[in-house]
C-alpha positions as semicolon CSV with decimal commas, in nm:
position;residue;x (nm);y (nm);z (nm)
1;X;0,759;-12,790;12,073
2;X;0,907;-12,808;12,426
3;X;1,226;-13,021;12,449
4;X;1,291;-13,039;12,833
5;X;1,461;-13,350;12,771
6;X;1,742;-13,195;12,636
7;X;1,775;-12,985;12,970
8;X;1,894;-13,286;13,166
9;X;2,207;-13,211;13,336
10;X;2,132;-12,967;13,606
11;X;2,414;-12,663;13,461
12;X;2,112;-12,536;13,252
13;X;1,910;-12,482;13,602
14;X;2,156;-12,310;13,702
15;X;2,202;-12,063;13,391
16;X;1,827;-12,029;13,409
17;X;1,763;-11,943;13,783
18;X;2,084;-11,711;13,691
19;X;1,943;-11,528;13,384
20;X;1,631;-11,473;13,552
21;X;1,825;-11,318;13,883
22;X;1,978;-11,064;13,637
23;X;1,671;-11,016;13,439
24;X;1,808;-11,126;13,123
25;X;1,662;-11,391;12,860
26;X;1,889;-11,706;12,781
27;X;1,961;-11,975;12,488
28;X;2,076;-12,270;12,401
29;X;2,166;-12,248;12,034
30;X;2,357;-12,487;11,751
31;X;2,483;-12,778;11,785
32;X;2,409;-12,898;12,094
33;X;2,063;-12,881;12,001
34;X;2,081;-13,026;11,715
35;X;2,262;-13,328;11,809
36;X;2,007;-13,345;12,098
37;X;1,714;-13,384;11,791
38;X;1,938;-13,611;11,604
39;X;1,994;-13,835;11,909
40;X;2,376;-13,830;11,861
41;X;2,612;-13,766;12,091
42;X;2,541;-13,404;12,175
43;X;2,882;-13,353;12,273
44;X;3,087;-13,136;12,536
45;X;3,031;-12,806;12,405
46;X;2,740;-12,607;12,458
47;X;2,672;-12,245;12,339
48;X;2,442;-12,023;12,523
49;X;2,334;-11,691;12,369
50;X;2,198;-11,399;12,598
51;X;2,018;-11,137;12,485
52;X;2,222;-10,874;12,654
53;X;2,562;-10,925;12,873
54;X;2,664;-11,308;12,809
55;X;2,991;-11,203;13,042
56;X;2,739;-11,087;13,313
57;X;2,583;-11,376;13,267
58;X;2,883;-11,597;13,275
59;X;2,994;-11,449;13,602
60;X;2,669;-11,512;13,734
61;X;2,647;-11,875;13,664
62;X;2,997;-11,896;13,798
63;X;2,907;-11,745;14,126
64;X;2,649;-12,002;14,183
65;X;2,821;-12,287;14,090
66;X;2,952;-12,486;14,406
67;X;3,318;-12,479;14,268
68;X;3,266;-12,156;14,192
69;X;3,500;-12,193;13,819
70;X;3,681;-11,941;13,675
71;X;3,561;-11,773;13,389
72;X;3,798;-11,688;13,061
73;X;3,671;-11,333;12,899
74;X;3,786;-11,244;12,554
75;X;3,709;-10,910;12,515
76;X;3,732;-10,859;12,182
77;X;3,514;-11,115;12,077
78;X;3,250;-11,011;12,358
79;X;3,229;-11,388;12,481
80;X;3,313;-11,575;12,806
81;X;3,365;-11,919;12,865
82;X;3,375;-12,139;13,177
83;X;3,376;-12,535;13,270
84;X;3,111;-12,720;13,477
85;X;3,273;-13,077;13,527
86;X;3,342;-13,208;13,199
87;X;3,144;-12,933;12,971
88;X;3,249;-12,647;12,840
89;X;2,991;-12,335;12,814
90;X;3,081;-12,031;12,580
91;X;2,804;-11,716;12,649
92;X;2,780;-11,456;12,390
93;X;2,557;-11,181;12,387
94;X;2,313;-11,178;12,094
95;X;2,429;-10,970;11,795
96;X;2,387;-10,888;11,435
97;X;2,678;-10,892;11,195
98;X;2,766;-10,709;10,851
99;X;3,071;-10,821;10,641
100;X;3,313;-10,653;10,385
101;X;3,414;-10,812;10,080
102;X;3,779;-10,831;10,200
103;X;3,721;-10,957;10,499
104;X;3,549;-11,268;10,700
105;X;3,564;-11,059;11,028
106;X;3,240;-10,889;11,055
107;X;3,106;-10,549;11,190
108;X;2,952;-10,672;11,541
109;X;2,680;-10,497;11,696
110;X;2,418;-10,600;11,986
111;X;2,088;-10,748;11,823
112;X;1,795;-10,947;11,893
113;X;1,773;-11,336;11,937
114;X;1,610;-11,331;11,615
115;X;1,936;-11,107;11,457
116;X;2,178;-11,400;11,601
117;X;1,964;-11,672;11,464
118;X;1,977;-11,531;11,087
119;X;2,407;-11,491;11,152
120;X;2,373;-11,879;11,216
121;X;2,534;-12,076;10,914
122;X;2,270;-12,345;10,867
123;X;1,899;-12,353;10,993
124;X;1,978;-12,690;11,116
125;X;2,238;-12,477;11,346
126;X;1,984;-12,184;11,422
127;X;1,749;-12,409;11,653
128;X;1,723;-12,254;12,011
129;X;1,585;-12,358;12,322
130;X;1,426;-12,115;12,574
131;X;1,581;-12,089;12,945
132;X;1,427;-11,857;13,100
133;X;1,169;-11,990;13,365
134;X;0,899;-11,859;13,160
135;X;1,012;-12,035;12,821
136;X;1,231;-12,337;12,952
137;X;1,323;-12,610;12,672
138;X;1,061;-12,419;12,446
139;X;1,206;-12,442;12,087
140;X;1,277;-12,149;11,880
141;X;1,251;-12,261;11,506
142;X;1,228;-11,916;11,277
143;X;1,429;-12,123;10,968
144;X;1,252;-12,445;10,966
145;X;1,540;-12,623;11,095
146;X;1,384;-12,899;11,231
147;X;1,178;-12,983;10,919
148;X;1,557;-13,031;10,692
149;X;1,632;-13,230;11,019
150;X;1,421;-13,439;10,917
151;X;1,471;-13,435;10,542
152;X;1,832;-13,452;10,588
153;X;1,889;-13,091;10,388
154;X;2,218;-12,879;10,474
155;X;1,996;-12,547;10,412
156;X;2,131;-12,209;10,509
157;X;1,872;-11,933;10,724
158;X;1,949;-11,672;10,434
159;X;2,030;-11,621;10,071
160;X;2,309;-11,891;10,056
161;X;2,535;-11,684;9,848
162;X;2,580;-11,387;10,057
163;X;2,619;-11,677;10,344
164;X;2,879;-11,849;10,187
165;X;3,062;-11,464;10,056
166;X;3,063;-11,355;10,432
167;X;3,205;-11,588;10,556
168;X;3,350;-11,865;10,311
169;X;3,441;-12,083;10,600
170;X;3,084;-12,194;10,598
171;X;3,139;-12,351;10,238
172;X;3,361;-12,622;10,407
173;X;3,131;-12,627;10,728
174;X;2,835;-12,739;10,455
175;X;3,022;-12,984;10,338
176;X;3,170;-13,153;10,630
177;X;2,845;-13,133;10,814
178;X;2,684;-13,335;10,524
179;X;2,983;-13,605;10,527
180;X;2,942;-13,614;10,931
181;X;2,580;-13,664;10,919
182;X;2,498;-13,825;10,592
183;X;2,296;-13,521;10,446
184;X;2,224;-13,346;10,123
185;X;2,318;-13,031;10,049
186;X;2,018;-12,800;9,897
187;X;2,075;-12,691;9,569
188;X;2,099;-12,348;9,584
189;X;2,306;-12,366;9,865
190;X;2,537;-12,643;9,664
191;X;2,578;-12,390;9,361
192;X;2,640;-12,087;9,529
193;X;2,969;-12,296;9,689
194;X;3,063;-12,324;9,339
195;X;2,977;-12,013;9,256
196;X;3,199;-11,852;9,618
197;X;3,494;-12,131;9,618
198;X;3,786;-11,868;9,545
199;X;3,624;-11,726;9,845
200;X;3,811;-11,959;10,062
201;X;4,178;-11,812;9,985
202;X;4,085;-11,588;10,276
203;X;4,057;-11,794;10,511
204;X;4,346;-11,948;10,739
205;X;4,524;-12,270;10,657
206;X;4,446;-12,363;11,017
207;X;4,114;-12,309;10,992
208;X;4,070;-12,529;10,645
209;X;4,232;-12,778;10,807
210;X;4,042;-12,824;11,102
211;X;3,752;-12,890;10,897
212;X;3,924;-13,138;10,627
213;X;4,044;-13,345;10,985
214;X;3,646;-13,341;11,038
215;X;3,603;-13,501;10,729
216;X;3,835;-13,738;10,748
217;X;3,702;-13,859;11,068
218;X;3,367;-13,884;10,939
219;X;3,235;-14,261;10,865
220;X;3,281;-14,207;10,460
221;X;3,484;-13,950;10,415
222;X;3,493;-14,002;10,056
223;X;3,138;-13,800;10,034
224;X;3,299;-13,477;10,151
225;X;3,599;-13,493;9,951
226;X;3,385;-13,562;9,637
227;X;3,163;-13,246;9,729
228;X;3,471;-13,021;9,757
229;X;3,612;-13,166;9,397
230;X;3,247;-13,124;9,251
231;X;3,259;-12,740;9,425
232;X;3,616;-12,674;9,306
233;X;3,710;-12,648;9,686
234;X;3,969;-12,942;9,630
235;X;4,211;-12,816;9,354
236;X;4,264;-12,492;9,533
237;X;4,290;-12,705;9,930
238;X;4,445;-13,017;9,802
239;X;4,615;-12,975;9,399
240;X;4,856;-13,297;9,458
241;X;4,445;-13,506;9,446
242;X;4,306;-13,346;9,181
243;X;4,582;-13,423;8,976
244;X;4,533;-13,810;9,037
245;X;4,152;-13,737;8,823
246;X;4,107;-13,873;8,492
247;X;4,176;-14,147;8,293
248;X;4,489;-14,171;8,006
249;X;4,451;-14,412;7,683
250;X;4,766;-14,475;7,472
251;X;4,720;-14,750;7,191
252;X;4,468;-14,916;7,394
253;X;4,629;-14,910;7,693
254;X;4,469;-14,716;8,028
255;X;4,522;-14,686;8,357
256;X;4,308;-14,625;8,707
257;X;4,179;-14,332;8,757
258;X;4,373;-14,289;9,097
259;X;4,170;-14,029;9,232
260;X;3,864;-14,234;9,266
261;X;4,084;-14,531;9,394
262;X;4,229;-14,292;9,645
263;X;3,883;-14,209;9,771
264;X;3,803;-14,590;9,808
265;X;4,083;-14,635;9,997
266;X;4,010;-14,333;10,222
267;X;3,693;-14,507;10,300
268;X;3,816;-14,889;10,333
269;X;4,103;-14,781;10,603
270;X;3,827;-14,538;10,822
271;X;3,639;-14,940;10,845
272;X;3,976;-14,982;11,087
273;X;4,124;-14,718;11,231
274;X;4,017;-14,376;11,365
275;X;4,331;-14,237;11,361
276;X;4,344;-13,897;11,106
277;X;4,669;-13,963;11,048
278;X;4,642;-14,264;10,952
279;X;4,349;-14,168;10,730
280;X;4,594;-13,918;10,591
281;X;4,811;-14,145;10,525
282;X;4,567;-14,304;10,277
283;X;4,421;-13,988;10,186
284;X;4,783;-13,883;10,020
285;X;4,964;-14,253;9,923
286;X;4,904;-14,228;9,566
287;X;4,986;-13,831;9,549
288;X;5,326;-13,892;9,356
289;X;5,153;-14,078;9,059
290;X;5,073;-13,736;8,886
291;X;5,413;-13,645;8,855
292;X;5,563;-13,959;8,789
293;X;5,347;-14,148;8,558
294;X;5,480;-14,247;8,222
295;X;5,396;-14,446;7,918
296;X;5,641;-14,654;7,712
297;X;5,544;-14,950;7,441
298;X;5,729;-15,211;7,627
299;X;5,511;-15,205;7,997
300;X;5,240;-14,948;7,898
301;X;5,164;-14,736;8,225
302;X;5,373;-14,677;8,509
303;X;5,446;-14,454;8,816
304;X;5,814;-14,548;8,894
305;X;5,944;-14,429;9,196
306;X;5,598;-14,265;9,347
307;X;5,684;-14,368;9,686
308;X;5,964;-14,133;9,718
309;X;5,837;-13,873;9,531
310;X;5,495;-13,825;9,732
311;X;5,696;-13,870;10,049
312;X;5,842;-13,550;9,912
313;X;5,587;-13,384;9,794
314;X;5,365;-13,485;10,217
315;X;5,597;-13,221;10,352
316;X;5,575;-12,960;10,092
317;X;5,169;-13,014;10,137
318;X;5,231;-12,999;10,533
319;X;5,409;-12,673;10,492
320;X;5,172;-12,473;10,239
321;X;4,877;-12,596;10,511
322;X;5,071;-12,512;10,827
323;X;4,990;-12,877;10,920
324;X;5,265;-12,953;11,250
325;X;5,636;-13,078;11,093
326;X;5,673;-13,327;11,343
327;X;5,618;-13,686;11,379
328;X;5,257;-13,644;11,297
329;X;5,434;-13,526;10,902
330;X;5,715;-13,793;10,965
331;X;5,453;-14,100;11,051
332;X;5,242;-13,971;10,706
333;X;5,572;-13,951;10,535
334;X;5,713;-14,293;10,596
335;X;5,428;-14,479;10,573
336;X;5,363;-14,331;10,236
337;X;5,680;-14,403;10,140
338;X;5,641;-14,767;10,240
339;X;5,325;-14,770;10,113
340;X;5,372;-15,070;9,808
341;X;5,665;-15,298;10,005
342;X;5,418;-15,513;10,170
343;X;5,233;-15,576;9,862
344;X;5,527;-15,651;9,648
345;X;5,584;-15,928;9,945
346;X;5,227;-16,032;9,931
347;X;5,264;-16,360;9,766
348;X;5,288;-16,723;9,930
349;X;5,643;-16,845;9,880
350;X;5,757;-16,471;10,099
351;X;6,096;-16,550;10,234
352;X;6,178;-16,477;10,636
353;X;6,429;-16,223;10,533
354;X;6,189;-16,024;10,381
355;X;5,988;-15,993;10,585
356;X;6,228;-15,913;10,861
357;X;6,352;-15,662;10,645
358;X;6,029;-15,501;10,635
359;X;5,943;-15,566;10,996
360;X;6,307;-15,379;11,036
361;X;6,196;-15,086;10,843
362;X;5,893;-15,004;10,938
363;X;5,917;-15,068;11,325
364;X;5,672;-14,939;11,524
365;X;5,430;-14,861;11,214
366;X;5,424;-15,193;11,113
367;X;5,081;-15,253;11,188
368;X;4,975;-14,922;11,049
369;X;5,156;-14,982;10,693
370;X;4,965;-15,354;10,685
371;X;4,621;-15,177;10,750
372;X;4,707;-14,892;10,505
373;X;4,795;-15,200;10,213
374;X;4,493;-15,377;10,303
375;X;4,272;-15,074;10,245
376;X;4,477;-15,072;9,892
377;X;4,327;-15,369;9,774
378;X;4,028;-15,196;9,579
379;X;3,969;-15,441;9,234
380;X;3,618;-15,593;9,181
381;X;3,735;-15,939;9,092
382;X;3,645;-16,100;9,393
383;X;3,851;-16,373;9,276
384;X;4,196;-16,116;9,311
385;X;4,029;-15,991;9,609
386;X;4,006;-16,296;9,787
387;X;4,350;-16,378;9,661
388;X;4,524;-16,047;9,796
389;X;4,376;-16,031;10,096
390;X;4,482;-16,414;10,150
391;X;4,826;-16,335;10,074
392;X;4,813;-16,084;10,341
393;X;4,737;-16,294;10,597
394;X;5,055;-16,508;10,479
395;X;5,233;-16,206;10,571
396;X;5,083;-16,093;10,880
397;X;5,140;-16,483;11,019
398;X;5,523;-16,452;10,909
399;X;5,565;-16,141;11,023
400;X;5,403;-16,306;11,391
401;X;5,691;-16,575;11,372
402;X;5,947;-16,412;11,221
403;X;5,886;-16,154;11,549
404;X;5,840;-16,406;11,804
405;X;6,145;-16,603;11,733
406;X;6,351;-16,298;11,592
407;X;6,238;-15,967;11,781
408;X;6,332;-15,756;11,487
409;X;6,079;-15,484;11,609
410;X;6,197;-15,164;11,721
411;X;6,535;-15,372;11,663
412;X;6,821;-15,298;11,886
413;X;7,198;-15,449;11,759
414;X;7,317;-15,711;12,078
415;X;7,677;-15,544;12,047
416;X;7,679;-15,217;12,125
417;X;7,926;-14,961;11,970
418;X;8,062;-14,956;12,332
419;X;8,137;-15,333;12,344
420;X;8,331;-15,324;12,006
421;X;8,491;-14,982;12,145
422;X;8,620;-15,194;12,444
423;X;8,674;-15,549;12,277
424;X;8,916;-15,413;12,023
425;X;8,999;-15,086;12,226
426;X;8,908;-14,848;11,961
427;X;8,782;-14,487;11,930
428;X;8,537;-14,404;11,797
429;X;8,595;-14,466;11,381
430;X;8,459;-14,610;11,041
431;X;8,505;-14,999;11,150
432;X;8,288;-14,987;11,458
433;X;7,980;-14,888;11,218
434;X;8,104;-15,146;10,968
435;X;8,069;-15,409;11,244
436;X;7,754;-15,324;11,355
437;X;7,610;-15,284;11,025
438;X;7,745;-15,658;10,944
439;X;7,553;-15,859;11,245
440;X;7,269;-15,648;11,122
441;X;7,236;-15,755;10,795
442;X;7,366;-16,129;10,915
443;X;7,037;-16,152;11,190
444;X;6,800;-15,984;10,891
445;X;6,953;-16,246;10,665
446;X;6,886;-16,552;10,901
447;X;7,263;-16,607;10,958
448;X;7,249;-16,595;11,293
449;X;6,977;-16,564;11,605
450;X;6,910;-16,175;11,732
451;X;7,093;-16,247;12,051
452;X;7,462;-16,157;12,230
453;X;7,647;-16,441;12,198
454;X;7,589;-16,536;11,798
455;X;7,678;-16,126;11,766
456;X;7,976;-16,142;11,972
457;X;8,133;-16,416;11,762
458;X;8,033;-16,250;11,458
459;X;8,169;-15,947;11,567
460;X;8,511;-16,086;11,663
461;X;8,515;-16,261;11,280
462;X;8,421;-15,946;11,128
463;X;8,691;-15,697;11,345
464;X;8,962;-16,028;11,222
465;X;8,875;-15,929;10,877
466;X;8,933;-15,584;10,918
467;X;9,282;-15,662;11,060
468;X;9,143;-15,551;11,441
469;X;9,306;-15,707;11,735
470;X;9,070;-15,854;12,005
471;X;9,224;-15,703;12,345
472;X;8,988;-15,839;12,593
């Protein structure tokens, strides 16, 4: 099979004529190839494989580029990489590897094309097209990758279980390819993840998480997340979820099995935003029910006080995965901390104050907390459903007015601490908070309009009450 039509752009001219100056043959391998079979996006990144000096080759390709780029070596890896407008090409010589059971950092040594192929994870990954002038866009196929192309098969070049032993990365690379592209995993390949899944304690927290982020921005992530609970993957990545499985009964009385639910919701909120934090965000809402649910006669099941507790528990997960401590964690944290307000509001006789209150508190997630409550709304009464989702637009359309006329938003007092400072000549002390913190709670409450002059008065009744002296 000759693909030429995945040699478009004119870079892989140029890496041909350049191979063939130094006498050297030249690959395209993985995923660009792939994607190029699949018709998807074949992405930025393409990896060429040289049978022989991939930095020699690198150079050379840089040297007869007009811009003439620079090229990044990293020694110890044997690879160079350099940019040709907005692509980035990584050449590696072709090598065979051997692994240790401690260790996912293999013995390198120089090999064959054919050696580099069978290192390849999955056969859909081992394709390779020729660039040589003598072979260019010919397909190189030794696995029968294009065949579980077609059948939609995650199938790996060699025995699957000393794949997924050497390097136990590959376990999650199975699975999030098969969320990403809607395939199947084969069934050896499937059991010898379940067989290898303590494997992946030795692999970094950053790693793992760059490939649960590709799952969550898949179109259902809900398929790969299922696949690592099925594989065992998920209790030893992500405890606080596996502890939402199952179902409790107490004289009669159950409740949802909020792992499941979680999952739905996971896949109801990727319909609306591509944002993996946001996805997150409904990934871990529901995390502080394990710890916090409780049965009594009176109300049957409940999770009191989840919010704050999985708020708690988003940075203690954050930590253990060396995911960043910054706003990212702080825009996951608040929102699931907010995650039920808007649906306690959700009803038609919602009051202006509350909903200020919660346009207040939220600020600038607002909009993210309504889509995360939306994606909540998981029952299979289409009468609720209609119902809920009804009640949210009640909310949303306050929450438009209540804005417009009230510009509670990202909400900044009229008086500033400076203004009561001067008006009553104070220093800085207790009262001046006291004042502000009564024309806030008089504009949430509708007392007055968010604006100066309504404040000012207030402010000069308040500082009379306190027994402060206007000196203006």
């Amino acid at each position: 099979m000759n693909l030429q039509s995945a040699l478009k752009n004119p870079i892989f001219k140029i890496i041909s004529a350049s191979a063939d100056e130094l006498g050297m043959e030249s690959y395209v391998v993985g995923g660009y190839v792939r994607d190029h079979m699949l018709q998807r996006n074949a992405g930025q990144d393409i990896d060429i494989v040289v049978v022989g000096d991939g930095v020699a080759l690198a150079k050379k390709v840089a040297q007869n580029l007009p811009n003439k780029p620079k090229v990044s070596v990293f020694k110890n890896y044997g690879t160079a990489m350099l940019r040709y407008e907005d692509i980035e090409l990584e050449f590696v010589g072709a090598r065979k590897e051997s692994y240790t059971k401690e260790s996912r950092n293999p013995e390198v040594k120089i090999g064959t094309l054919e050696d580099d192929q069978k290192r390849r994870d999955f056969s859909i990954n081992a394709l390779a097209l020729g660039l040589n002038a003598s072979n260019y866009g010919s397909l190189l196929d030794p696995f029968n990758g294009t065949q579980d192309l077609k059948n939609k098969r995650i199938v790996t070049p060699l025995d699957p279980d000393i794949t997924f032993s050497d390097d136990p990365l590959r376990m999650l690379r199975a699975i999030r390819f098969a969320t990403q592209l809607d395939f199947e995993i084969d069934q050896s390949a499937f059991k010898a993840i379940s067989e290898n899944y303590k494997r992946i304690n030795i692999i970094t927290k950053e790693r793992i998480v760059v490939e649960l982020h590709k799952i969550l921005e898949s179109p259902k992530p809900s398929v790969g997340f299922l696949l690592l609970e099925q594989t065992g993957l998920l209790e030893l990545i992500l405890p606080e979820l596996t502890a939402l499985k199952g179902i409790d009964e107490v004289e009669g009385q159950r409740h949802k099995d909020n792992f499941y639910h979680t999952l739905e919701v996971v896949d109801n909120i990727a319909l609306h935003t591509d944002s993996v934090w946001l996805r997150w965000t409904a990934l871990l809402h529901d995390i502080g029910k394990a710890p916090t649910k409780r049965f009594s006669k009176k109300v049957g099941w409940t999770f009191h006080g989840h919010e704050l507790k999985g708020s708690k528990m988003v940075y203690q997960l954050f930590k253990r995965l060396k995911m960043p401590l910054n706003d990212k964690m702080k825009y996951v944290q608040k929102l699931v901390f907010m995650s039920s307000r808007p649906i306690a509001l959700a009803s038609a006789d919602i009051t202006d104050s509350a909903v200020r209150r919660l346009v207040f508190d939220a600020g600038e997630y607002i909009d993210a907390l309504m889509t995360l409550c939306e994606a909540d709304i998981t029952t299979k009464n289409p009468r609720k459903f209609k119902k809920y989702h009804n009640n949210f637009k009640i909310v949303r359309q306050k929450m438009e007015e209540v804005e417009e006329r009230d510009r509670i938003r990202n909400f900044q007092p009229p008086v500033t601490g400076e203004e009561i400072m001067k008006a009553f000549q104070l220093k800085p002390c207790r009262e001046i908070g006291q004042i502000k913190e009564f024309i806030k709670e008089a504009i949430l409450e509708g007392q007055i309009p968010n604006e100066h002059q309504a404040a000012f008065a207030l402010m000069l009744k308040k500082g009379a009450e306190l027994g402060l002296t206007i000196k203006v």
